[in-house]
Residue, then its C-alpha position, 0 to 999 in steps of 0.5 A: x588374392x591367391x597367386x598362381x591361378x592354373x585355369x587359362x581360357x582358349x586363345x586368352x592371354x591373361x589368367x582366369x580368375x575362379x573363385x571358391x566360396x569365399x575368397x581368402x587372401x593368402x600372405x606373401x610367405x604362405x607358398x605352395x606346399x612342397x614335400x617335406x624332407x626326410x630329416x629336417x622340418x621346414x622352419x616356421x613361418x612368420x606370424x599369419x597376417x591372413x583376413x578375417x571374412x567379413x561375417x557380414x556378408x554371406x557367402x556368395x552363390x558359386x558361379x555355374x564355373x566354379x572350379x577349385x583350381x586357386x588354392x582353396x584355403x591358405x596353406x599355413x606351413x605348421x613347422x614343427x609336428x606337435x608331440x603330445x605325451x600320454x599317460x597311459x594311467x589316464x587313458x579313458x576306457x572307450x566301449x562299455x562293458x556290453x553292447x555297441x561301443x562309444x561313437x567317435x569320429x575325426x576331423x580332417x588329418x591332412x598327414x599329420x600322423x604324429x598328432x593323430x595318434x596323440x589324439x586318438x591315445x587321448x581318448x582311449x582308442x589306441x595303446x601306446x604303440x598305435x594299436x587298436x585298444x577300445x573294444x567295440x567302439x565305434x570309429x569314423x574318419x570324414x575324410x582328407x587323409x592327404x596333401x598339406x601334411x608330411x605323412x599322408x600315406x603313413x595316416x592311411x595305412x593307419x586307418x587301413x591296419x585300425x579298420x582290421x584291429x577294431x573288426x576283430x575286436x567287436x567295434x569298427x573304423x570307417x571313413x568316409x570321401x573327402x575332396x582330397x581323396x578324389x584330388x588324389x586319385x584324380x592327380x593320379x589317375x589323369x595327371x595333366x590331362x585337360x578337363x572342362x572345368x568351365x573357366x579354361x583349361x585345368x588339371x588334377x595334377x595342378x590343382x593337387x600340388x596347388x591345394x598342399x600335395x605331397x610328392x612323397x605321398x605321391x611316391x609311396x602310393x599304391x594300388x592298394x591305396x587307390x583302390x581303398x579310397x576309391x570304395x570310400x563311401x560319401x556319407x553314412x547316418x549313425x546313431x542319428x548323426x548324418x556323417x559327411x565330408x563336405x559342408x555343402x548341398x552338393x550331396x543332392x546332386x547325386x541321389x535322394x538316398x544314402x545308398x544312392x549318393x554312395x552308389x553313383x560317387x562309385x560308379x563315377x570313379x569307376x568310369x574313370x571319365x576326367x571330366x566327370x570325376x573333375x565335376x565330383x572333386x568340385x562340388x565336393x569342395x565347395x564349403x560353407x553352405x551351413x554357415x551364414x543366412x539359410x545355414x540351418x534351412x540348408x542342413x535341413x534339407x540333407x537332414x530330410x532327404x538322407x535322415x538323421x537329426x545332426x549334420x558332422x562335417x569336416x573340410x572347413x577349418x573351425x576358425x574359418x567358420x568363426x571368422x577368427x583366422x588372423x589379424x592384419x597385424x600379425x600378433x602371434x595372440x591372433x592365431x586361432x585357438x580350436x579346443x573342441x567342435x564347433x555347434x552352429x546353424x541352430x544347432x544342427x551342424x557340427x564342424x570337425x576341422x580343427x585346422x591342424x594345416x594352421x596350427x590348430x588342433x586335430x579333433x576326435x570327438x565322442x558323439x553325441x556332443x552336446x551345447 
């Protein structure tokens, strides 16, 4: 299971141990994200040995404690960043000729700008300089800018420049919250100051740098960085799809409306109460809540509260979702393939994490998808 657990009860002398969702076991040579250097990329890592979660078994219920503060998922060094060439002959033209533009959104980026790019130039949305170049079309990011990847800050300023390009234009770029961008702030606002996490002691700075977090990220952020992700709205409906971070319920636990769950997840923020923000980053990141037995029921529920005939999400990997993370015996055959968005739970969800932090593929998706 996961080394390093930051959580310690009062007076306790051994660690506490607070699972996620489901528990992964990560390999000897997965080690905790550090920064990437300047010049030189780190080598790659061997073959991932990683589990394959039982599909038999559904996900069990969190236990009232629960608290990120293992690391959540395997953190699987990519090496290398993947530069993918551009024709720009082939760039597909995104907006029509009249009338709301092409709806797109983006799975989890975690700091690889290069691949964002690639991805975005692929499906005509910027130049070949990382410009705005789709008219009125229509742009949404479902959060998790940072942490794991060597450029988080390089991807906010990014989507920061392509939201003011896409308005002047006619079209629009937006994003939403992910647990990322509360760990973020939460790592920076309170450092290592205690929160009740209701299994010991933890802290946003441990959990930060447990959960893939960057100190050059941390480095060149900014006022204006914080203050942008502190406006993020939570969850957005377009054009009947019901746009969200997270694949979990947790949503409810913060209003029966859209506006409502967006209102409070702000005036959390703004009361900047540890305790209360550490609440919001952990259910945040709990997962899974679509997939297995009650799945689909699950996603009807946030569909008949907050509207919307589709559920878009991000933060679980697609090859997590499938069950095809790896193999025990490490063949390099077993690595995970992602060549689009994953369609489950009768339908009604659909999974946006490529898993770019494992070497898979970082996913922009026209809407509507059908299959």
């Amino acid at each position: 299971m996961v080394e390093g657990s930051m959580t310690q009860g009062a007076g306790q002398g051994p660690e506490v141990r607070t699972p996620t969702v489901r528990d992964f076991r990560v390999p000897a040579y997965v080690h905790e994200a550090g920064p990437y250097a300047q010049s030189t990329p780190p080598a790659p890592p061997p073959p991932y040995a990683g589990p394959t979660p039982p599909a038999e078994d559904p996900a069990p219920e969190d236990p009232e404690g629960y608290t990120p503060t293992q690391r959540d998922l395997p953190v699987i060094n990519r090496g290398d960043t993947l530069q993918l060439p551009v024709d720009p002959e082939a760039v597909p033209a995104a907006q029509p000729a009249e009338g709301p533009g092409a709806l797109f959104v983006v799975g989890d980026v975690h700091g690889y700008l290069d691949e964002l790019l690639a991805a975005l130039r692929e499906k005509g949305l910027v130049d070949l300089d990382g410009h705005w170049c789709a008219g009125t079309a229509r742009l949404w990011f479902l959060g998790d800018f940072t942490d794991r990847g060597p450029d988080g800050i390089g991807v906010i300023d990014l989507v920061m420049r392509l939201s003011a390009e896409a308005a002047a234009a006619g079209g629009y770029c937006k994003a939403l919250m992910g647990n990322h961008e509360l760990l973020l702030l939460g790592a920076k606002r309170f450092g290592d100051t205690p929160v009740n996490s209701g299994a010991g002691t933890a802290t946003f700075q441990a959990a930060w740098l447990l959960n893939g977090g960057q100190k050059t990220d941390m480095d060149r952020l900014q006022d204006h960085h914080l203050q942008w992700m502190a406006r993020l709205d939570a969850m957005e409906e377009v054009d009947g799809h019901l746009l969200v971070h997270s694949d979990t319920t947790a949503y409810l636990d913060y209003g029966d409306s859209i506006e409502a769950v967006n209102d409070t997840v702000r005036e959390t923020l703004t009361r900047n109460d540890a305790d209360e923000c550490w609440d919001l980053f952990r259910k945040f990141t709990k997962r899974f809540a679509f997939r297995d037995d009650g799945g689909a029921e699950a996603v009807r529920s946030l569909l008949g509260t907050y509207g919307g005939s589709r559920i878009v999400h991000g933060h679980s990997p697609i090859p997590y979702l499938l069950g095809e993370v790896g193999s025990e015996d490490g063949e390099e055959a077993a690595r995970p393939v992602v060549e689009g968005p994953h369609i489950y739970a009768d339908g009604l969800a659909i999974a946006m994490d490529g898993g770019v932090t494992m070497a898979g593929k970082l996913l922009v998706q026209q809407l509507p998808v059908t299959g």
